[in-house]
N, C-alpha and C positions, 0 to 999 in steps of 0.2 A: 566526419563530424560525429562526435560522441553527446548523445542527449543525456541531461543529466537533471536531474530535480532541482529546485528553489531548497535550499537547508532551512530556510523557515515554514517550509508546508506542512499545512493543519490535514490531518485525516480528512478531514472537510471537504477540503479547496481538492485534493489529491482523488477523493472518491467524485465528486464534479466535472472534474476533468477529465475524470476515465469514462463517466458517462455520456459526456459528447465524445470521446470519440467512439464511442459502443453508437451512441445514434449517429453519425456521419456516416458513419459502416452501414448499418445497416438502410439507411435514406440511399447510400450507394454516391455519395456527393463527395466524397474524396477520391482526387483525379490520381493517375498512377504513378506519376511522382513524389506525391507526399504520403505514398500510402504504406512504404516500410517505415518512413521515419517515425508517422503516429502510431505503427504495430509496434514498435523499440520504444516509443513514449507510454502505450498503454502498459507495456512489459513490465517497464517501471514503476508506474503509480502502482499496478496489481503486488508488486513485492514490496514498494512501501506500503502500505493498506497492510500487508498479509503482516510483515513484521510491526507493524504499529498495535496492531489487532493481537498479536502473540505479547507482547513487551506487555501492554494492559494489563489482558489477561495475567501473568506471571506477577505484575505488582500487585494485582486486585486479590489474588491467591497469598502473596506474604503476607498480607494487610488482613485480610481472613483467619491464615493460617500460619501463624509468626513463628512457632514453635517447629513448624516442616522442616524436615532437612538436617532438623540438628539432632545429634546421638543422643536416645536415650538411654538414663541410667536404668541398669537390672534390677 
């Protein structure tokens, strides 16, 4: 079984989720069978988060910095 994200997930709902399962972990209250599925669930939300957090970033940078990138004349 491949876990996979909701394609409508808000950084939000994504970073919330990763935080119960960071507290379940550490509460120690996730039994041993579900406890690679939520390590491969956390896995996910942390690289969407990371790439949601870079994409931003890069737009907030054109919108800044519009002129980036492009050759200037000498």
């Amino acid at each position: 079984m491949t876990a996979k994200l909701d394609p409508k997930l808000k950084y939000d709902e994504a970073l919330e989720q990763l935080q119960e399962i960071v507290h379940l972990l550490e509460r120690k209250e996730i039994n041993i069978d579900d406890l690679a599925g939520k390590v491969k669930q956390a896995k996910l939300l942390v690289e969407f988060c990371r790439e949601k957090l870079d994409s931003t970033e890069e737009e907030i940078n054109k919108i800044i910095n519009p002129n980036d990138g492009e050759e200037k004349p000498f």
